[in-house]
Biopython code that builds the backbone (N, CA, C, O; Angstrom):
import numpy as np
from Bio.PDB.StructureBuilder import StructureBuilder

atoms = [
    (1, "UNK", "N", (87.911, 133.651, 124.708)),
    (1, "UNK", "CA", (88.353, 132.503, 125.492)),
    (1, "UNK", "C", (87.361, 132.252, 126.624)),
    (1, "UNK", "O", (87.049, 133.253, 127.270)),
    (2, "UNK", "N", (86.731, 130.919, 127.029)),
    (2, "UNK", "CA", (86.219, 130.633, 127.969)),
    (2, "UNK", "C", (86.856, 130.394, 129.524)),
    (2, "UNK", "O", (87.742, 129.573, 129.762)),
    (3, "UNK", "N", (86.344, 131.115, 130.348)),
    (3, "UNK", "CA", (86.779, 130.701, 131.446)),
    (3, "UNK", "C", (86.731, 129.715, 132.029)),
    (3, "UNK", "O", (85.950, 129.003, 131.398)),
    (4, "UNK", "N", (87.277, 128.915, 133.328)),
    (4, "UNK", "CA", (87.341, 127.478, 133.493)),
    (4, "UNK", "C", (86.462, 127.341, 134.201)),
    (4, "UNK", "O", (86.135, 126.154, 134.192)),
    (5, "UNK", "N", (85.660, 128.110, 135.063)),
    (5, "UNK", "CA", (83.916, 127.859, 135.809)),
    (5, "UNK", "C", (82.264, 128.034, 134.134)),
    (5, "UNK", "O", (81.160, 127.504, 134.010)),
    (6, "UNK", "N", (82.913, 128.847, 133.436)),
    (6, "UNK", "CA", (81.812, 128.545, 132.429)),
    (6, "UNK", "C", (82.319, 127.044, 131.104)),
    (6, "UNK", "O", (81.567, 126.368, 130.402)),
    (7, "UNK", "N", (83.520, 127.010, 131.200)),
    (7, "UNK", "CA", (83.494, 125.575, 130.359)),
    (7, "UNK", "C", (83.014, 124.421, 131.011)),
    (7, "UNK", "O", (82.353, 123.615, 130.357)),
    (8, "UNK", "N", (83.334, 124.153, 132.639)),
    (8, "UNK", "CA", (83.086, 123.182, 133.678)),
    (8, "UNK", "C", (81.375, 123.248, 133.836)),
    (8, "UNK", "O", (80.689, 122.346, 134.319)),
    (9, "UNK", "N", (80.934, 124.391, 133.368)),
    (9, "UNK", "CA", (79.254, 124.143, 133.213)),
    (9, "UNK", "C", (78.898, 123.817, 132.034)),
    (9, "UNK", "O", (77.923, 123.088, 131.852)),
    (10, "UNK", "N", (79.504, 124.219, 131.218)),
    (10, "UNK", "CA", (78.958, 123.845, 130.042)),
    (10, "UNK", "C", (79.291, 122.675, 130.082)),
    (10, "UNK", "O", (78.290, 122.043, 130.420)),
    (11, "UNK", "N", (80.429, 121.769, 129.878)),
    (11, "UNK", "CA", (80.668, 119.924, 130.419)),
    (11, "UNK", "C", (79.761, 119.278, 130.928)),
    (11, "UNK", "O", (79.343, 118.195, 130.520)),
    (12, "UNK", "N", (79.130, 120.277, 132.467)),
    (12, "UNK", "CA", (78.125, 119.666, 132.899)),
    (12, "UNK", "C", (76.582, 119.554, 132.335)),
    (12, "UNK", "O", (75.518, 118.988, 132.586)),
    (13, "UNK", "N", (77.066, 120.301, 131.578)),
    (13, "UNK", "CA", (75.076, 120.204, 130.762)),
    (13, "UNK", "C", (75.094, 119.549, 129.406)),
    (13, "UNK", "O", (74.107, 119.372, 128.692)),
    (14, "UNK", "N", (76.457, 119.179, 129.112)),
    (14, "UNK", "CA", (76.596, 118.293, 128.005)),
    (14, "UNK", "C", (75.960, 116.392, 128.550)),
    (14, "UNK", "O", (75.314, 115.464, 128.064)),
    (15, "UNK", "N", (76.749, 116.767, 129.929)),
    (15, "UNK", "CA", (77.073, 115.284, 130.619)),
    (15, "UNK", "C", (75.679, 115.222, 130.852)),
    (15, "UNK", "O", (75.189, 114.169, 130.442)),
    (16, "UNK", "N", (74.908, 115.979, 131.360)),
    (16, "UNK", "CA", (73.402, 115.961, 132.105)),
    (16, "UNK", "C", (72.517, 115.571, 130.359)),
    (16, "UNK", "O", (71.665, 114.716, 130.118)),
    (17, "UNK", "N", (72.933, 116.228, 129.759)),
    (17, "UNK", "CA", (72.214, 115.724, 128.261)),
    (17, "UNK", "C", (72.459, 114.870, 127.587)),
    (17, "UNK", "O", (71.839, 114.732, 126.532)),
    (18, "UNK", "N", (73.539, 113.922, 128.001)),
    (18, "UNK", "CA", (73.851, 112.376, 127.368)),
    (18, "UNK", "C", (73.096, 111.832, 128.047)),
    (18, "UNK", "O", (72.462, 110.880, 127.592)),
    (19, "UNK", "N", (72.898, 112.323, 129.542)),
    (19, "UNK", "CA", (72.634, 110.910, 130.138)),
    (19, "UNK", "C", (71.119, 111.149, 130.339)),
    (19, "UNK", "O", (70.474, 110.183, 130.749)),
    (20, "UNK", "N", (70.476, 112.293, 130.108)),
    (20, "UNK", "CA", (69.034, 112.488, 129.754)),
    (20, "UNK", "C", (68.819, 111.476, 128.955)),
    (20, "UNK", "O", (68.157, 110.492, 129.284)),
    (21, "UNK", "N", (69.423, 111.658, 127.713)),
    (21, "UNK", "CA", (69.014, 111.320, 126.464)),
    (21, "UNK", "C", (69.446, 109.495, 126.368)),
    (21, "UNK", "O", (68.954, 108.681, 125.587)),
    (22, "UNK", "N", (70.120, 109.333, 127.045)),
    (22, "UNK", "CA", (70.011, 107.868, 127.320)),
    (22, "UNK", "C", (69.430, 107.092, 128.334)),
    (22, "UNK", "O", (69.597, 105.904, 128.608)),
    (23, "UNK", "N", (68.879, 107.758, 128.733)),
    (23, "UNK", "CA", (67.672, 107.622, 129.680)),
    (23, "UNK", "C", (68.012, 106.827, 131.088)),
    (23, "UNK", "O", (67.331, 105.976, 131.659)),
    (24, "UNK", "N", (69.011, 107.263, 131.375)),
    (24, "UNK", "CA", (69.530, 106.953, 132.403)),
    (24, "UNK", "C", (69.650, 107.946, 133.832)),
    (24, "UNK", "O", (69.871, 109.157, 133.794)),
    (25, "UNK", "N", (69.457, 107.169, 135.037)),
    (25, "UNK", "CA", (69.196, 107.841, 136.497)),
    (25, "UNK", "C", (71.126, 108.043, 136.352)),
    (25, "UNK", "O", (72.037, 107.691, 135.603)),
    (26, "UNK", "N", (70.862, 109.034, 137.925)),
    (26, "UNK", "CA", (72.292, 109.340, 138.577)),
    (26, "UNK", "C", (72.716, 107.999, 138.640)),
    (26, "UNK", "O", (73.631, 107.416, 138.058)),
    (27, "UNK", "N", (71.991, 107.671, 139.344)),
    (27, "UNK", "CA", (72.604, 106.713, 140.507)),
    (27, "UNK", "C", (73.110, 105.606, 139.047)),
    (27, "UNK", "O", (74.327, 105.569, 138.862)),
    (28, "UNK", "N", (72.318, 104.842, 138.169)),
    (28, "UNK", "CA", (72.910, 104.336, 137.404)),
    (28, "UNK", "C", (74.283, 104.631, 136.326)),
    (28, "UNK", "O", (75.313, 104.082, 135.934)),
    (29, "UNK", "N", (73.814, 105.385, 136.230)),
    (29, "UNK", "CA", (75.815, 105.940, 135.503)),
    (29, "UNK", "C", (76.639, 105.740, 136.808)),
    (29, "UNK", "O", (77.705, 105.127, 136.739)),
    (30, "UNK", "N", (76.123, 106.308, 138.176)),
    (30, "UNK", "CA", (77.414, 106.467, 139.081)),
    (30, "UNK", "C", (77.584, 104.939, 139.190)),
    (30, "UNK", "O", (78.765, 104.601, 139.111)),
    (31, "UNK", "N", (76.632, 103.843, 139.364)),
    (31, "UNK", "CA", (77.277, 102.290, 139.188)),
    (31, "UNK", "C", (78.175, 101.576, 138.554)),
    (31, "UNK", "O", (79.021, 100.772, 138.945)),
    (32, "UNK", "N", (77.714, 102.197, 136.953)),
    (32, "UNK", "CA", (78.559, 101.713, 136.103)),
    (32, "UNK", "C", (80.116, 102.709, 136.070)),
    (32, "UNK", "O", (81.155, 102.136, 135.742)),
    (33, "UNK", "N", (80.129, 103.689, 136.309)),
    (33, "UNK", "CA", (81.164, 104.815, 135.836)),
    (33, "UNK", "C", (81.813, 104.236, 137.437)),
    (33, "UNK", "O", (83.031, 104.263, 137.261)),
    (34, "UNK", "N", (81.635, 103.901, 138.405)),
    (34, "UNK", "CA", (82.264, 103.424, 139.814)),
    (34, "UNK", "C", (82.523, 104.346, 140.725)),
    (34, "UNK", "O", (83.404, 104.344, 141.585)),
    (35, "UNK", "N", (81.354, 105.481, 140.389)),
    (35, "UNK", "CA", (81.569, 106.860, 141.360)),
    (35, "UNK", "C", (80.237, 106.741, 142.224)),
    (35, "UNK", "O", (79.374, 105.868, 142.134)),
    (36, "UNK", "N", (80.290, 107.999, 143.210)),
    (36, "UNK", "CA", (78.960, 108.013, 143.819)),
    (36, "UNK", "C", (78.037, 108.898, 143.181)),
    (36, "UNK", "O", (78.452, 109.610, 142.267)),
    (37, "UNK", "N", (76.922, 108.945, 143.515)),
    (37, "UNK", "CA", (75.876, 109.649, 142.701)),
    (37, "UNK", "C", (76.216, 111.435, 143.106)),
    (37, "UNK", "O", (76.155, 112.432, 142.387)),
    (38, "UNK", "N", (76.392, 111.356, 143.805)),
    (38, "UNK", "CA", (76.751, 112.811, 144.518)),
    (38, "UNK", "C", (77.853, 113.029, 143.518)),
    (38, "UNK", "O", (77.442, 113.878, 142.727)),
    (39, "UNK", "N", (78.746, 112.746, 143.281)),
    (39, "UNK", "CA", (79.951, 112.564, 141.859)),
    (39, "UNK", "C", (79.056, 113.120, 140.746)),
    (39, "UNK", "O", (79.165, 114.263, 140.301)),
    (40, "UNK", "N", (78.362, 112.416, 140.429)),
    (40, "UNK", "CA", (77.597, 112.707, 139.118)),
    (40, "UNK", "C", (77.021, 113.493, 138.760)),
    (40, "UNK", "O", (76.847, 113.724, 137.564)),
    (41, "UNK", "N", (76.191, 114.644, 140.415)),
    (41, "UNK", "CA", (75.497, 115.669, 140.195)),
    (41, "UNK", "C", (76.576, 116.743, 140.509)),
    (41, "UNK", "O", (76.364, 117.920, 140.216)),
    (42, "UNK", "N", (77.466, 116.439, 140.965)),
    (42, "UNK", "CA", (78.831, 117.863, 140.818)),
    (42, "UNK", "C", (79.116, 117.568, 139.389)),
    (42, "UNK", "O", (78.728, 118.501, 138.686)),
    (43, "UNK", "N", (79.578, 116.741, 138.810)),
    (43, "UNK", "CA", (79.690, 116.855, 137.069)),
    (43, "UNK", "C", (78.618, 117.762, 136.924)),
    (43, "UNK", "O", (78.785, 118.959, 137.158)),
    (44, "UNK", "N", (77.298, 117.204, 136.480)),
    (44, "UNK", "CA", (76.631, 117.879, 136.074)),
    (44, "UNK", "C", (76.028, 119.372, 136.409)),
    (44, "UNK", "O", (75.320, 120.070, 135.683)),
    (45, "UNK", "N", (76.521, 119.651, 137.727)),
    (45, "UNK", "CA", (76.160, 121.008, 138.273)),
    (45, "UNK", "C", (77.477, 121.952, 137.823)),
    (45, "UNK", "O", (77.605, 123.148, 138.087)),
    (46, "UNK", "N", (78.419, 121.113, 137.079)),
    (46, "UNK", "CA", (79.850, 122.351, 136.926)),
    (46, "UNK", "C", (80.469, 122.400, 137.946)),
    (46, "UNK", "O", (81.415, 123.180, 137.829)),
    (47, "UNK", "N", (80.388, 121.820, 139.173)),
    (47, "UNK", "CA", (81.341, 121.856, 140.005)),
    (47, "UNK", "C", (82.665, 121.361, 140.186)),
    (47, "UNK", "O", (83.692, 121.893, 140.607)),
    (48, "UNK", "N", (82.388, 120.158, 139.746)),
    (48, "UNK", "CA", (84.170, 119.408, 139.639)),
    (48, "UNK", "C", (84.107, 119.119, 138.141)),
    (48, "UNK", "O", (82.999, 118.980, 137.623)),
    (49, "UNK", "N", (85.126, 119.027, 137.469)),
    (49, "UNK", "CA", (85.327, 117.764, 136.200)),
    (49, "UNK", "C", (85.568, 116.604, 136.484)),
    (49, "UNK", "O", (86.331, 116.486, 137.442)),
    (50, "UNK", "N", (85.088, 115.344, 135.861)),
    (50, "UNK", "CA", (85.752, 114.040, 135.332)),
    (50, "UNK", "C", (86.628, 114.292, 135.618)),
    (50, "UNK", "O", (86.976, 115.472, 135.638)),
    (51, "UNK", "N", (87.561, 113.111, 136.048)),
    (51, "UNK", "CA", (88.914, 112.947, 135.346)),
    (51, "UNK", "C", (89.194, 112.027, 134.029)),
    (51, "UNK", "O", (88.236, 111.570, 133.405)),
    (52, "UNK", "N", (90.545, 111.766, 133.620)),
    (52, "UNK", "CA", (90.394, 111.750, 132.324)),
    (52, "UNK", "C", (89.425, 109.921, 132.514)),
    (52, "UNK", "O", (88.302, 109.641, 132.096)),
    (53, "UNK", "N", (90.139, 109.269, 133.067)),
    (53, "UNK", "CA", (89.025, 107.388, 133.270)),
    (53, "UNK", "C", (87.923, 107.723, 133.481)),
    (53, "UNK", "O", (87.166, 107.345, 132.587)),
    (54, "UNK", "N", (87.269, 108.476, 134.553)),
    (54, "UNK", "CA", (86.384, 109.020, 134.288)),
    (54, "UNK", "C", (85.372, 109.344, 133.520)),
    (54, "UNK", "O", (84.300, 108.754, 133.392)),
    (55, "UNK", "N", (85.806, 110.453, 132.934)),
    (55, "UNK", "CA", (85.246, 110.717, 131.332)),
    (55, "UNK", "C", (85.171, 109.649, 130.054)),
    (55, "UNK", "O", (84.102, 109.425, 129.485)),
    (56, "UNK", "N", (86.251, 109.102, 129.721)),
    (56, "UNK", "CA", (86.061, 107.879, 128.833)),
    (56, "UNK", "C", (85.347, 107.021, 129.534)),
    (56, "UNK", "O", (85.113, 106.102, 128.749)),
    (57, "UNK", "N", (84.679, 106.693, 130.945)),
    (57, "UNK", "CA", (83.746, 105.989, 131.407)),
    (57, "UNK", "C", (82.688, 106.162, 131.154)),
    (57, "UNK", "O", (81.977, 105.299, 130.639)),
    (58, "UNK", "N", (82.275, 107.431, 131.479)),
    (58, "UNK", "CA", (81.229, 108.456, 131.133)),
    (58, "UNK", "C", (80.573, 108.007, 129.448)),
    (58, "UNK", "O", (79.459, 107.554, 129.189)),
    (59, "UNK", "N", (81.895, 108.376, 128.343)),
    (59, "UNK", "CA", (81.408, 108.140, 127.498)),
    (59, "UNK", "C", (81.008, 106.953, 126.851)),
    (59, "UNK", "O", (80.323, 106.920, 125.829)),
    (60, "UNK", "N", (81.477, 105.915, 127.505)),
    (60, "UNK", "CA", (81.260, 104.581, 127.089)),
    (60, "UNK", "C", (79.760, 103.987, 127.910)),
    (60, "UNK", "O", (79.044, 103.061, 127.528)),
    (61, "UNK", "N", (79.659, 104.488, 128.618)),
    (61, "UNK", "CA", (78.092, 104.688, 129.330)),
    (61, "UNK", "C", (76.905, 105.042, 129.118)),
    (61, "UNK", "O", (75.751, 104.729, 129.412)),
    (62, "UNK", "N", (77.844, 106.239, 128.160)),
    (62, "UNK", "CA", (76.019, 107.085, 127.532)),
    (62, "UNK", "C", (76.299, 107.160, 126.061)),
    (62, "UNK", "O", (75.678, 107.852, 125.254)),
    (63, "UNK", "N", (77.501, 106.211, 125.764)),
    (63, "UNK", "CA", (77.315, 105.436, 124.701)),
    (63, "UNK", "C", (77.306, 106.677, 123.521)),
    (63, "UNK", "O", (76.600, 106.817, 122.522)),
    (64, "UNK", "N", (78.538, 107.615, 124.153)),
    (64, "UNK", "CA", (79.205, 108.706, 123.138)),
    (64, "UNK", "C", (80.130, 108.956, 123.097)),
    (64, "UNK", "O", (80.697, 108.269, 123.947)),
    (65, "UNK", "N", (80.833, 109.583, 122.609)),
    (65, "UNK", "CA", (82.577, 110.128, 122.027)),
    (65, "UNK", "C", (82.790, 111.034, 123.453)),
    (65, "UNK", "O", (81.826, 111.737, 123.756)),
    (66, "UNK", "N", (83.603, 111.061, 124.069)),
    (66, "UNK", "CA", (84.250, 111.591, 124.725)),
    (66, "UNK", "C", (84.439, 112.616, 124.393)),
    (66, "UNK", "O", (84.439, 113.472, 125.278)),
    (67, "UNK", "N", (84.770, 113.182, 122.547)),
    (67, "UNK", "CA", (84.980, 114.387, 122.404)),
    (67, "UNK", "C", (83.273, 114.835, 121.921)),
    (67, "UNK", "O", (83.133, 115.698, 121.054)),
    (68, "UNK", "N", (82.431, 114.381, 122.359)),
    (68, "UNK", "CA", (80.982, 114.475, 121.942)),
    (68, "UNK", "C", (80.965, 115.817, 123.708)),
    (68, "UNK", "O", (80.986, 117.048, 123.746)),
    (69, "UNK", "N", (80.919, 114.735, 124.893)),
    (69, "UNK", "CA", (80.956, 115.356, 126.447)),
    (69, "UNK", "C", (81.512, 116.700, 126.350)),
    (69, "UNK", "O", (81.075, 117.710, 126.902)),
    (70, "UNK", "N", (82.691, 116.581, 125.457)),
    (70, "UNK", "CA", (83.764, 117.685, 125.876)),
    (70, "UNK", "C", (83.186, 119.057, 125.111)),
    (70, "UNK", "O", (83.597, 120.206, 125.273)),
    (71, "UNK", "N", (81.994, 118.549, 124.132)),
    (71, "UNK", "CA", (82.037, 119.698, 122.762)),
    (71, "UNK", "C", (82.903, 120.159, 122.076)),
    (71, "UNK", "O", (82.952, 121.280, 121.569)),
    (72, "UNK", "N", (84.049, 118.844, 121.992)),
    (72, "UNK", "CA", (84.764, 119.398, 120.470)),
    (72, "UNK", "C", (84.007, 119.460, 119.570)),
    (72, "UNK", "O", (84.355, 120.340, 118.782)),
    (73, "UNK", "N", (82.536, 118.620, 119.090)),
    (73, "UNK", "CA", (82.466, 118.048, 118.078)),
    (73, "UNK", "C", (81.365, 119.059, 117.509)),
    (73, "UNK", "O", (81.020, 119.266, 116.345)),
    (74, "UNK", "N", (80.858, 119.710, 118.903)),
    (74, "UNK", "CA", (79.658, 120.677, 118.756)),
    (74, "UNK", "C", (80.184, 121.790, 117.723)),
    (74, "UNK", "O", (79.294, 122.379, 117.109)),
    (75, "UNK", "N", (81.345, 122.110, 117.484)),
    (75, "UNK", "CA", (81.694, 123.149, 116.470)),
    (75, "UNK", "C", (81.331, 122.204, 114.677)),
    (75, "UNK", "O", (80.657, 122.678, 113.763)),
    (76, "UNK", "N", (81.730, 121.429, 114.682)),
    (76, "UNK", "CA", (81.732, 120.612, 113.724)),
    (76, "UNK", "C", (79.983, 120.208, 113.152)),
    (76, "UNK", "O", (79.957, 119.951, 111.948)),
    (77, "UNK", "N", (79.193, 120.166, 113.557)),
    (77, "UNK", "CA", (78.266, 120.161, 113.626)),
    (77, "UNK", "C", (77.552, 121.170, 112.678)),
    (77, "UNK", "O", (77.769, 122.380, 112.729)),
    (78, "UNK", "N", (76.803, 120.661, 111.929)),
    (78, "UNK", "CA", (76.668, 121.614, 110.935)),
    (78, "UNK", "C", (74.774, 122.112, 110.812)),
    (78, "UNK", "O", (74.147, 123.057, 110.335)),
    (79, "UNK", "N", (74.425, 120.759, 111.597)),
    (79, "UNK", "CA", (72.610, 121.306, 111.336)),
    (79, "UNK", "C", (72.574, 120.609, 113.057)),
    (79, "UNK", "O", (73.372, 119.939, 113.712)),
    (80, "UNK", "N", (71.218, 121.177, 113.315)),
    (80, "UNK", "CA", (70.590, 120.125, 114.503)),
    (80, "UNK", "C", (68.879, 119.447, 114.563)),
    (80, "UNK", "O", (67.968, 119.994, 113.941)),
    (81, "UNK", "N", (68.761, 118.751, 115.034)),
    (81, "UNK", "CA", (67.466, 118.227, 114.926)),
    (81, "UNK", "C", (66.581, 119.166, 115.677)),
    (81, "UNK", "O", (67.034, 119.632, 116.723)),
    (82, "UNK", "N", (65.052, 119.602, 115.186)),
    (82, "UNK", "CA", (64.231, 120.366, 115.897)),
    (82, "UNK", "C", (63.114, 119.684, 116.169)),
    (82, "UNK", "O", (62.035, 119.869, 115.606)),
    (83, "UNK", "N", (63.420, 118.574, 117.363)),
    (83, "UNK", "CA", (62.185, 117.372, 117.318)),
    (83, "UNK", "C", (61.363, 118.178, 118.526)),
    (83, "UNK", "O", (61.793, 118.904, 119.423)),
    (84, "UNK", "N", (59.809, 117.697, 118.141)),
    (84, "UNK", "CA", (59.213, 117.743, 119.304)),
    (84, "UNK", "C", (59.423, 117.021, 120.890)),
    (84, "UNK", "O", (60.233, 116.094, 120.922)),
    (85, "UNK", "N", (58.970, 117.271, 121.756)),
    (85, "UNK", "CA", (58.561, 116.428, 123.162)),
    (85, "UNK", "C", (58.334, 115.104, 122.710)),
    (85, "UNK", "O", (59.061, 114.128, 122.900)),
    (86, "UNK", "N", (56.802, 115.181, 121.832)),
    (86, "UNK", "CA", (56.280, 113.379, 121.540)),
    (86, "UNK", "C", (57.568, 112.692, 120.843)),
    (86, "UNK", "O", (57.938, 111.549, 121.107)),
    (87, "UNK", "N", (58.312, 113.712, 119.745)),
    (87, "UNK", "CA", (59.610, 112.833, 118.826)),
    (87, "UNK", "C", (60.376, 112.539, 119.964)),
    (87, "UNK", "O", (60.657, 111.362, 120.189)),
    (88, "UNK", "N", (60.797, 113.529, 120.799)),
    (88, "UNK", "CA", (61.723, 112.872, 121.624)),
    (88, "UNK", "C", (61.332, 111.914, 122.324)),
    (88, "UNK", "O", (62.242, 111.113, 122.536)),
    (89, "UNK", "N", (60.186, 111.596, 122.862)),
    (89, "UNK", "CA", (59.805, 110.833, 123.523)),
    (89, "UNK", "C", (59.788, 109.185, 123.012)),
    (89, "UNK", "O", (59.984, 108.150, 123.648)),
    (90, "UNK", "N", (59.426, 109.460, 121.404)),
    (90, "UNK", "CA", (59.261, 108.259, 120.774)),
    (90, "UNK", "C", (60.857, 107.595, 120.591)),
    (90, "UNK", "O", (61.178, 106.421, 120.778)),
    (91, "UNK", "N", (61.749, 108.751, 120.160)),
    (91, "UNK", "CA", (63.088, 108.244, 119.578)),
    (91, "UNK", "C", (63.253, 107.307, 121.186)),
    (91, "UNK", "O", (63.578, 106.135, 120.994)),
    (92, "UNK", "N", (63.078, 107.678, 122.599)),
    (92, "UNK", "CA", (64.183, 107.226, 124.219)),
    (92, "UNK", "C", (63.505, 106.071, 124.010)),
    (92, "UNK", "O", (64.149, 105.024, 124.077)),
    (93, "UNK", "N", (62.231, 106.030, 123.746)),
    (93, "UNK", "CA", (61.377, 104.385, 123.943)),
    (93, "UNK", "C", (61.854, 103.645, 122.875)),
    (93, "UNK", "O", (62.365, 102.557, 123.138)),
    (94, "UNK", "N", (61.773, 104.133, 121.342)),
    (94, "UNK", "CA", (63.065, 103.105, 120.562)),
    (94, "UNK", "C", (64.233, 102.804, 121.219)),
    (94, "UNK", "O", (64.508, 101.629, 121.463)),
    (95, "UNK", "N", (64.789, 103.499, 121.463)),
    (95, "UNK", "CA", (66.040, 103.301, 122.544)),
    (95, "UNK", "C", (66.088, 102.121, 123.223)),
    (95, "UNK", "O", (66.528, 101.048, 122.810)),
    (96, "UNK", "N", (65.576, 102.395, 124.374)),
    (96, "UNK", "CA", (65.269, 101.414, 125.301)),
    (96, "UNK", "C", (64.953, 100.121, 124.681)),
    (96, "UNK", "O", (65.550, 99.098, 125.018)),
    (97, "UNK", "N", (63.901, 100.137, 123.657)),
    (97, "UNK", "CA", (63.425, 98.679, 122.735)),
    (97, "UNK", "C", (64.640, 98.215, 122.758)),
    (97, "UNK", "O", (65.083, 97.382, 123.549)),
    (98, "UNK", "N", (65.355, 98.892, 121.652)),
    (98, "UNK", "CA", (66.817, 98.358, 121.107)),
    (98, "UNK", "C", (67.565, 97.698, 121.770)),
    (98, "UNK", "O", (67.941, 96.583, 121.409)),
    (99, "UNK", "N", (68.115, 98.557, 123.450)),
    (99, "UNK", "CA", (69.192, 98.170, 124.436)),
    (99, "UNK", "C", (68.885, 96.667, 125.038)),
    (99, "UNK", "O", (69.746, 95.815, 125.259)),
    (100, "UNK", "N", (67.275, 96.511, 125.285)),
    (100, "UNK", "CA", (66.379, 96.026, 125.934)),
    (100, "UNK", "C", (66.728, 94.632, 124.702)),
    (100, "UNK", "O", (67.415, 93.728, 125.177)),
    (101, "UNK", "N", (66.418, 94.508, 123.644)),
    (101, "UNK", "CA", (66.504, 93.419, 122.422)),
    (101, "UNK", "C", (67.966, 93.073, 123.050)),
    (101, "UNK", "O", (68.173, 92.248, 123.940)),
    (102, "UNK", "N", (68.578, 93.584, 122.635)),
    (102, "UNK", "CA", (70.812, 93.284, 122.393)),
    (102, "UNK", "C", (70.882, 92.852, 123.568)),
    (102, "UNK", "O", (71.693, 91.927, 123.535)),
    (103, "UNK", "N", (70.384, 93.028, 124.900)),
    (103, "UNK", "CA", (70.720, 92.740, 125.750)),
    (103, "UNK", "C", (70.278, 91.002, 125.763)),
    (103, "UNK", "O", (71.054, 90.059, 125.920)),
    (104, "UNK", "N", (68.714, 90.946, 125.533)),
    (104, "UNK", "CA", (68.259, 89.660, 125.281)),
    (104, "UNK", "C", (69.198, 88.729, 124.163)),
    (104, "UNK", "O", (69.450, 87.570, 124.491)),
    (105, "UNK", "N", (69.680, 89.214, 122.926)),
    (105, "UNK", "CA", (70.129, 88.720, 122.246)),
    (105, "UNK", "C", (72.009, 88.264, 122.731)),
    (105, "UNK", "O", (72.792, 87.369, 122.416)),
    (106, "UNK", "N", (72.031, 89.042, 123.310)),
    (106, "UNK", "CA", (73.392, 89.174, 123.812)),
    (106, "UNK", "C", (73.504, 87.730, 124.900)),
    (106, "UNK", "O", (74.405, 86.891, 124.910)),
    (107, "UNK", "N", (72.393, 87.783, 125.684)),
    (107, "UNK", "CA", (71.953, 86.568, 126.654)),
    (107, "UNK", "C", (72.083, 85.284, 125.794)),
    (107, "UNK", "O", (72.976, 84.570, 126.250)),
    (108, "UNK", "N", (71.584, 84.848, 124.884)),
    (108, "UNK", "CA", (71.041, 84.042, 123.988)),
    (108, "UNK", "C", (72.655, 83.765, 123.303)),
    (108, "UNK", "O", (72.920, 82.630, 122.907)),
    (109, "UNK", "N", (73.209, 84.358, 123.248)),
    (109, "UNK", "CA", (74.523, 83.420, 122.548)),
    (109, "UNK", "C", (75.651, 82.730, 123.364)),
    (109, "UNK", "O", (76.531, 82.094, 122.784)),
]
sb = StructureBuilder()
sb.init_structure("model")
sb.init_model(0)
sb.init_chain("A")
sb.init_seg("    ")
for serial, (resi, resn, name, xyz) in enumerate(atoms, 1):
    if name == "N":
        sb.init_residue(resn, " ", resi, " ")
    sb.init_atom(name, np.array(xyz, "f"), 0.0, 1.0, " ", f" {name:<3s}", serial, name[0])
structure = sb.get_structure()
């Protein structure tokens, strides 16, 4: 059984790795999620949890499952990707292309 200071870190390095990986600053999640940035680095340092609006904010932000944040899903998970630096680097700049297009396209209708 996990204790409730090592699950509250592990949360936080889930949360710190969505929002890596969506290439997003503190301060921008804390805009959209309606917290302060100081909020965002106690998530991610394991100090406090989300609450539950919160968290479904969170995940609708970095544009993942809620039970993705929480690591239900991490058991379920059956392989993982072993990309380089440059892959990762290439997949955040597709990224960005993409968000960057929908957003334009999104304008346009």
């Amino acid at each position: 059984m996990v204790n409730n200071s090592e699950y509250m870190k592990y949360l936080g390095r889930r949360i710190l790795n969505a929002r890596l990986q969506a290439g997003f600053t503190q301060e921008h999640v804390a805009e959209k999620v309606g917290v302060s940035r100081a909020a965002i680095t106690r998530w991610e340092k394991g100090e406090i949890e989300p609450n539950l609006e919160h968290l479904t904010s969170l995940a609708r932000v970095l544009d993942v499952s809620a039970d993705h944040l929480l690591g239900i899903d991490a058991e379920k998970q059956k392989w993982e990707l072993d990309l380089s630096e440059d892959a990762v680097a290439a997949l955040k700049k597709f990224v960005k292309e993409v968000r960057k297009q929908n957003r334009i396209n999104l304008s346009e209708e």
